[in-house]
Steps between C-alpha positions, in 0.01 A plus 500: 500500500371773448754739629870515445587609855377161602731337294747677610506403865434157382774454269724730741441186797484215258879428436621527867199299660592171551821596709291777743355443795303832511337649194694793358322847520360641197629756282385850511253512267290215643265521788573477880607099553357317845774312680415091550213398710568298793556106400167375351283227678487280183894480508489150614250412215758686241772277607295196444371613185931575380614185670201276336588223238226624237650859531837384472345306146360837402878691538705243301200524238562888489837424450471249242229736308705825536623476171130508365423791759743707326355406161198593608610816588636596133197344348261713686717853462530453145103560497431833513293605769449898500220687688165346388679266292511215682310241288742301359738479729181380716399227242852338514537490882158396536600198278808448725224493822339236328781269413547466931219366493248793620150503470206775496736665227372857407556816339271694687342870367817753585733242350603295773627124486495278764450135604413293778690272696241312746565461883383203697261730689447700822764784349280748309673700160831609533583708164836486344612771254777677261399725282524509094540822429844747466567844522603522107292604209457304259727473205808466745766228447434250770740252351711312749876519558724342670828548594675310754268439777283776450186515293372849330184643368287704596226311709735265577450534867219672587285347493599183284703317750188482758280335183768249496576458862107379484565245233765379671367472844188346345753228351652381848202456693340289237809315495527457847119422503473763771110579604402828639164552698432835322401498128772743316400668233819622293455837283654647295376868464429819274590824576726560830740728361423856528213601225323140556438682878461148598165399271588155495484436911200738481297249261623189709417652835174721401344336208621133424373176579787446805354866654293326768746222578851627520637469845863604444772645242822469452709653201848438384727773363881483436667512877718273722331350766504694819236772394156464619302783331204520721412892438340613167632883444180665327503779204293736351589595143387861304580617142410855599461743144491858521313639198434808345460706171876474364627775283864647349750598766506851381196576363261368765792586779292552809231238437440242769806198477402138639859417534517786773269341665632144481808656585320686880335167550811298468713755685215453782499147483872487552494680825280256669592349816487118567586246742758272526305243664327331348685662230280671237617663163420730214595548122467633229585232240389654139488795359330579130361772291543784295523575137840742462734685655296826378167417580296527841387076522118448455599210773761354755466247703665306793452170604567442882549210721452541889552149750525408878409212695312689730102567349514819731838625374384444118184585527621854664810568205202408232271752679785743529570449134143541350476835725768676304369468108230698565757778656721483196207552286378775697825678497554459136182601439535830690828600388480503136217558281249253436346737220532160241382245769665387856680256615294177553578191731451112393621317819455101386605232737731239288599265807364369814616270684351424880761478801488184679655301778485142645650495826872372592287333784222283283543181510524509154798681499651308771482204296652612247821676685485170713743341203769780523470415896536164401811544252669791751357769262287765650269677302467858462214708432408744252226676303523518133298525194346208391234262380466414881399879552127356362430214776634723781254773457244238492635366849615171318800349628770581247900567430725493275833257478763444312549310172825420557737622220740781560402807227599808461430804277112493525303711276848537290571397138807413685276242712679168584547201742750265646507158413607358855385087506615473854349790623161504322391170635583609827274816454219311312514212754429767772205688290369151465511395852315880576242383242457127650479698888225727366305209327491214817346745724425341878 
């Protein structure tokens, strides 16, 4: 997932779910939530779906396999999976696709895995995805501990427990030998977490052989079950580097100084103004350069991160942005000398990633929130950053769910999970019941 605020509000609403009876707002540094849509029209079908005999096979079989989800979990964290280096973790889950029996298996061109499980027809391609890939570099310990009923590493949530969730879902409809109209293809993917910029939905959605037949998306990341993310929050990502011709401190005292002019342009970028609906943010997230404390730096550089779920409202704090380097160069320029060279700009875009939205209203949606109708669980509606963000700026139906495991610390070295039997298969069961809605369509 790619971003950390997501799991936040995720993990914030996971633990308290199953006893609410309205989803609990999200914490501050999350975007605006949507309160519950009226009562969806495929209710009725939900509750025959939860009360159904096959269904009720497929929840004692998560329960009987939870044991083996949970294994798969530790399995697959203990393979390290840093930015663009995905690969093996991808070989050994895309040998755990194939041992439920999928078909079509592939590692397509940006690293993806994925499988096919075939429909009995009518239902188009519903896609079904976690991603491989963590937040860590490589080299970090991503050995598993466990104390008590909680499970550390880092990676161990996010997004690990949504590659097993799919395994284990995939086990209890075959066991219940339940059929779906729609072909699901089940991914796992490259590259969601912040410098992938989403590559691996880009190559499945723009490039690979599913492009032109995709009719829907769903992917899981660690959450309880009463968030529908239906809004993909969109970024635009600069390392910005201020350069000029360097010098000593006291010697070449007066020459031009790039980290002046980082320092107007961030002291301008700071001051902008931006809504609170749809909520829409700036930072500055990395700072580097320099040589020594007594000499003017050669280079500095910043690299920034601006998001909203509004295309207007990002759009205008990128615009805004990208008007004041020039200025701080300019300024710099004017006030000292530039006698050994000026200052010089090199503005590169490092992340971009489209807003999106499906609609609380589709009937896509409304399937899917039909089971928290069904169960007394209304959903709520947010926008977040994630693999979905692809799809909706295509206008493909898509959200992203739950994988039902309680986590917390995302992004930490501190990262963990519960260990909750009970409470898991509840949360699964629901994800899976989502999944089965979205894949019988009328």
């Amino acid at each position: 997932m790619t971003s950390a605020a997501l799991i936040a509000l995720l993990c914030a609403v996971a633990a308290p779910a199953l006893a609410q009876t309205k989803p609990a707002p999200p914490p501050g540094e999350f975007g605006n939530i949507r309160p519950p849509a009226p009562t969806s029209p495929f209710a009725k079908q939900a509750k025959s779906l939860l009360a159904s005999k096959s269904f009720k096979v497929a929840k004692d079989a998560l329960a009987a396999g939870y044991d083996q989800t949970v294994a798969d979990i530790v399995t697959l964290t203990e393979i390290p999976a840093p930015p663009f280096g995905e690969a093996e973790k991808g070989k050994a889950y895309l040998a755990m696709l194939a041992k439920e029996g999928l078909t079509d298996l592939e590692t397509d061109a940006a690293g993806n895995v994925m499988g096919l499980r075939k429909g009995t027809g009518g239902g188009g391609l519903l896609v079904v995805a976690a991603h491989l890939d963590t937040v860590f570099p490589a080299g970090t310990d991503v050995k598993v501990r466990r104390d008590g009923d909680k499970l550390y590493a880092p990676g161990v949530g996010d997004d690990t427990v949504g590659l097993a969730s799919i395994l284990a879902i995939l086990r209890a409809i075959n066991a219940a030998g339940i059929q779906t109209r729609s072909d699901i293809l089940f991914v796992g993917d490259v590259g969601e977490e912040g410098p992938g910029d989403l590559r691996g939905m880009k190559e499945l959605f723009l490039k690979g052989r599913y492009k032109d037949r995709i009719d829907a998306f769903i992917s899981l990341e660690p959450s309880g079950p009463t968030v529908i993310v239906n809004g993909g929050v969109g970024s635009k990502r600069y390392k910005t580097t201020f350069k000029g011709p360097g010098g000593h401190s006291m010697g070449d005292f007066g020459t031009v100084n790039p980290a002046f002019a980082l320092a107007d342009a961030a002291k301008q970028f700071g001051e902008l103004k931006v809504p609170s609906d749809p909520r829409t943010v700036y930072n500055i997230g990395l700072l580097e350069g320099g040589t020594s404390v007594n000499s003017i730096p050669f280079s500095v550089a910043m690299t920034v991160d601006m998001r909203s779920s509004g295309a207007a409202e990002l759009k205008a704090v990128e615009d805004a942005y990208l008007a004041i380097l020039p200025k701080a160069v300019e300024a710099e320029n004017a006030a000292r000398s530039t006698k050994r060279g000026p200052i010089v700009l090199d503005n590169r875009m490092v992340g971009d990633r489209p807003v999106g939205e499906t609609p609380i209203s589709a009937p896509f949606v409304q399937r899917i929130a039909a089971v928290g109708d069904a169960l007394g669980k209304p959903m709520g509606y947010v926008a977040g950053s994630t693999d979905a963000n692809i799809p909706m700026s295509l206008g493909k139906p898509a959200v992203t769910l739950g994988a039902g495991f309680v986590t917390f610390r995302a992004h930490s070295l501190e990262e963990g999970m519960e260990v909750n039997k009970a409470r898991d298969v509840e949360s699964i069961a629901t994800t899976m019941a989502q999944i089965l809605m979205a894949a019988t369509p009328n």
